[in-house]
C-alpha positions, 0 to 999 in steps of 0.5 A: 500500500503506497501512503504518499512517497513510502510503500506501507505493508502490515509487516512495515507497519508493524514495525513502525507501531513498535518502534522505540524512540530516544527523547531527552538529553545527556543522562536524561536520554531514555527510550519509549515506545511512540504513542498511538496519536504520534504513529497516526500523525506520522502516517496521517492513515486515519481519519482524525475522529478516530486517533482522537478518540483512540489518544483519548482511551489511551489504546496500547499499541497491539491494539492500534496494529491489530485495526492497521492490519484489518485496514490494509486486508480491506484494502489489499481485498479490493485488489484484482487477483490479476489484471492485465490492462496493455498499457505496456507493451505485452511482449516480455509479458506475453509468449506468442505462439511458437506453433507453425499454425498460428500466422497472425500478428499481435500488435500493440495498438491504439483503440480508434479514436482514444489514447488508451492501448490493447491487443490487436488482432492485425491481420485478416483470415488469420490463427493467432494464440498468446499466452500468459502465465499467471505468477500463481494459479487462481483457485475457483473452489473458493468464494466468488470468482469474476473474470472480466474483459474488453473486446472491441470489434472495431471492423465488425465480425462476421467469422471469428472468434474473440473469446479467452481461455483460462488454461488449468496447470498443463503437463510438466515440460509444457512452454507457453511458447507450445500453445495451440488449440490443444492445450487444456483449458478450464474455462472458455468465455467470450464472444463467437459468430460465423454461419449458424454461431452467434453466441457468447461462448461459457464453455466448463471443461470438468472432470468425471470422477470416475473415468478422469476424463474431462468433457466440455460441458457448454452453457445452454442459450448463451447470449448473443453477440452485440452486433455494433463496433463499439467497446463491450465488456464481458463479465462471467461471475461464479458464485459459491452456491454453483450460480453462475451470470453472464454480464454485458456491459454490466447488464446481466444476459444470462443466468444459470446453475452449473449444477442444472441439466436445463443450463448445461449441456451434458449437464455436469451430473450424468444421467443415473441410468443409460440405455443398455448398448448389449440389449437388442430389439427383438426380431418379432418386435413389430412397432407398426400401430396400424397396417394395411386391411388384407380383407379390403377389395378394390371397388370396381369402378375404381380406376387407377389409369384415370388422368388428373387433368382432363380438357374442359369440354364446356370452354369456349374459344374466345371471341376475337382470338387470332388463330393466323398470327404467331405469339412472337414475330422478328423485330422489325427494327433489328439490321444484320451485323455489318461485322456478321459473316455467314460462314463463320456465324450462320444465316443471321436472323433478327430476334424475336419480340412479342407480336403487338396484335397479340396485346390487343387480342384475346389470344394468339396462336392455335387456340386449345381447351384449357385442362381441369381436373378430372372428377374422376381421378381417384389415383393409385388405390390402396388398402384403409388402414387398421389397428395393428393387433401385434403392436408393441409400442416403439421399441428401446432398450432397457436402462441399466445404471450409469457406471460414469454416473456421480454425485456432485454439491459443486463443481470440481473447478480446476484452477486457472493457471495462465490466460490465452486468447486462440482464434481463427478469425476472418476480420481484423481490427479486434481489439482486447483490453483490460483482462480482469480476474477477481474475487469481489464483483465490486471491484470488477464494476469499479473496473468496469467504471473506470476504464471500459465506460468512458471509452464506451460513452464517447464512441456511443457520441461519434455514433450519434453524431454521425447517425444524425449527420446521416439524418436519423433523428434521435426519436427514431434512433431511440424506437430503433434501438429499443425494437432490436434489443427486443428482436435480439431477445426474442431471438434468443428465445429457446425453442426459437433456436433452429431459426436463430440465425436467420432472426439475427441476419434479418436484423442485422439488415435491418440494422443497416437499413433504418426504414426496414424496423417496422417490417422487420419487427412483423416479420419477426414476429410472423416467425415467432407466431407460425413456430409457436403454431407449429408447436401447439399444432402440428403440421405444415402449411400447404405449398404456395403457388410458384409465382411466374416472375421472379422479384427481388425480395426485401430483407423483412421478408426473408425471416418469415421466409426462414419460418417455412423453409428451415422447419428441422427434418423438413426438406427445404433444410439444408445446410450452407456446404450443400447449398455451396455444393449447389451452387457449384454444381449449377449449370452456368448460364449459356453464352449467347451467341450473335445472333440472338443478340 
């Protein structure tokens, strides 16, 4: 504890209490102790009402060192256990990959537009791994822990990570200079989006007991990753009754229990009992609740060749319908290449345009009877179904308990030994600051107060400022604002989980297309409506005719779109390396040749 020019501890101040002092002269000179008001003044530590009351006591000086001592605890409690603010250059302090893996670049870099410093990720489509070991490993058994850090994503994200690991103690001979991919973690947390992933990661690497395997265990419906180019601060508080919160910017996004099947996934306790993998479905098992009647007969006048369609016998050509001319004829106004050569390119013809006659007639052409369906038509007949008198029921096999099953009053956290941050990203510009672990969430907010706000609320002005010279006034800011931190919520939602993504690419768009906010809020909602109808009721709404021309589509239409089309098991779902795959396979657009220019 620094007091003005001189670095206090307790044991210094210990010292100090009990120091002799020589007073009077010659024969007179003898020793005493300092008295308490003497030691106080000298340090002027305390406040004055307590040495006066202390002085006039007359309190020993055990008494004076003892309450010394619980002062510099406190202080010494508020402490961060670790904090790396990069104020400094990391190197020396941090170790970059040594592994061929990892290309990227750190930098110590400048946050836009302030003078305050961080670790730059600097180059695009890049691994990067650094590592730092902490002079004493942070034990997460006991009593709160907060970890705490800043990322700004200053050229956006569209895949990447930029999240941290918190290694436990690796295997003897490890170097930091060895870290990759592999290197046992105990915790991971922060934000990640690419494709389908959006989501800021909390992800517990715990120990089985039983089998002294460590499996991964990820937290259920994280929250998402804020979509702006601003600075957030993300904060993961573990408490000692197995809570755990998420924090963004201070507020809480998520909270769960470790302990919860419903927060984690696998939950950290196994199952008590598992389907036994020796047991086998028997062969006369027969799962079918209902099958073709064998009584049933065809009726005779049941005709399976009877076509779906038929001529429309009562249809009349219309009157005035132009039998003699053609629906196309050549462009009159169209002239022979001067540069076309017959031999090379063939007899020229003019291309073909729309016949006007035909625009003013009914029709054109050789007129046919339109088709209509056939009253007829009963199609390929089959035998009714009946109950199935053999069934069984679905077949599965019998539960046997759990050999890796056990019980648990809290996790067994391993503690963190050195902090990394491992990534692949596709952007540059992230930006990490102010890496914070600490056993009091009062002192990770006083952090967060200090460093992370201030920067925050001047970018959150240039943003105004520059949406205002963009002329988007501050009401519909506002409105706008509070629409999508609602929208993100909604997607956020859990049985929503298999259209998450499209929910957050729509408003995304919308993001970037102010005018869109109303129609994106329907949109979204329409989503939430027909899976929320689709749960209650079941079923799939009928297919809608193909339109005969295609048009460009509004981004607040694609989410009402992604309702139907990303229904799970349904076959408009595909996943993206199909639909690349597709997109590939297509056949390319024929070159047209001369002469249908």
């Amino acid at each position: 504890m620094w007091l003005g020019n001189f670095l206090f501890t307790p044991h210094t101040l210990l010292r100090f209490a009990w120091k002799e002092e020589v007073v009077g002269v010659g024969r007179r000179r003898r020793r005493r102790r300092r008295r308490p008001r003497d030691l106080i003044s000298a340090v002027g530590f305390l406040p004055r009402e307590i040495w006066v009351v202390m002085d006039r006591r007359r309190f020993g000086p055990p008494l004076l060192a003892l309450l010394i001592s619980a002062l510099v605890l406190q202080i010494s409690a508020s402490d961060p256990l670790f904090y790396e603010s990069f104020d400094e250059s990391f190197e020396g302090r941090w170790v970059v990959s040594e592994k061929d893996d990892y290309k990227g670049v750190w930098k110590h870099s400048k946050s836009d537009g302030h003078e305050d410093y961080g670790l730059l990720v600097s180059e695009k489509a890049r691994k990067y791994a650094i590592v730092k070991e902490l002079d004493e490993p942070v034990n997460l058994k006991d009593g709160s822990v907060v970890l705490q850090f800043e990322v700004r994503l200053q050229n956006g994200l569209e895949c990447g990570g930029a999240y941290l690991k918190y290694l436990r103690p690796q295997e003897s001979g490890w170097a930091p200079k060895d870290f990759d991919n592999e290197s046992p973690y105990s915790i991971m947390f922060g934000p990640d989006k690419c494709g389908s992933t959006n989501k800021v990661h909390f992800i517990l690497k715990h120990k089985n007991p039983k089998t002294g395997k460590f499996v991964e265990h990820h937290l259920k419906f994280p929250p998402s990753v804020p979509y702006d180019k601003l600075s957030h601060v993300y904060t993961a508080i573990l408490k000692p009754d197995n809570e755990l919160r998420i924090l963004i910017d201070g507020e809480e996004k998520k909270k769960a229990n470790f302990l919860s099947a419903d927060d984690f996934e696998p939950a950290l306790i196994p199952p008590q009992t598992i389907p036994d993998p020796e047991d086998k479905k028997p062969e006369d098992w027969d799962e079918r609740p209902k099958i073709p009647d064998t009584d049933a007969v065809k009726p005779d006048d049941w005709d399976e060749d009877a076509p779906m369609e038929i001529e429309d016998e009562d249809a009349v050509k219309p009157e005035g319908w132009l039998d003699d001319e053609p629906e196309e004829i050549d462009d009159p106004e169209a002239a022979k290449p001067e540069d076309w050569d017959d031999e090379e390119d063939g007899e020229w013809e003019a291309p073909k345009i729309d016949n006007p006659k035909c625009e003013e007639a009914p029709g054109c052409g050789e007129w046919k009877r339109p088709m209509k369906r056939n009253p007829n038509y009963k199609g390929k007949w089959h035998a009714p179904l009946i109950d199935n008198p053999n069934y069984k029921g679905i077949w599965k096999p019998r539960d046997i308990p759990n050999p890796e099953y056990f019980e648990l009053d809290k996790p067994d956290f391993e503690p963190i030994a050195a902090i990394g941050i491992e990534i692949w990203t596709m952007q540059d510009g992230v930006l990490f600051d102010n890496i914070l672990i600490a056993d009091d969430e009062k002192v990770a907010e006083s952090y967060r107060e200090k460093t992370w706000k201030p920067k925050y609320d001047v970018e959150k002005e240039k943003q105004k400022a520059e949406d205002d010279a963009a002329g988007i006034s501050d009401g519909l800011s506002g409105f706008q604002k509070k629409v999508f931190d609602v929208l993100y919520k909604i997607a956020d939602i859990p049985f929503l989980e298999a259209y998450k993504i499209k929910i957050i690419d729509v408003i995304e768009k919308g993001e970037k297309q102010p005018n869109l906010t109303i129609g994106i809020l329907v949109s979204v909602v329409v989503v939430f409506s027909t899976v929320l109808f689709r749960i209650l009721f079941g079923g799939k709404k009928p297919a809608a005719p193909a339109s005969s021309t295609s048009e460009t589509k509004p981004a607040a239409a694609t989410a009402a779109e992604a309702a139907e089309a990303d229904v799970p098991g349904s076959s408009g779902e595909k996943d993206e390396d199909e639909k690349e795959k597709e997109d590939a396979s297509a056949p390319r657009p024929t070159r047209r040749s001369r002469r249908e220019t």
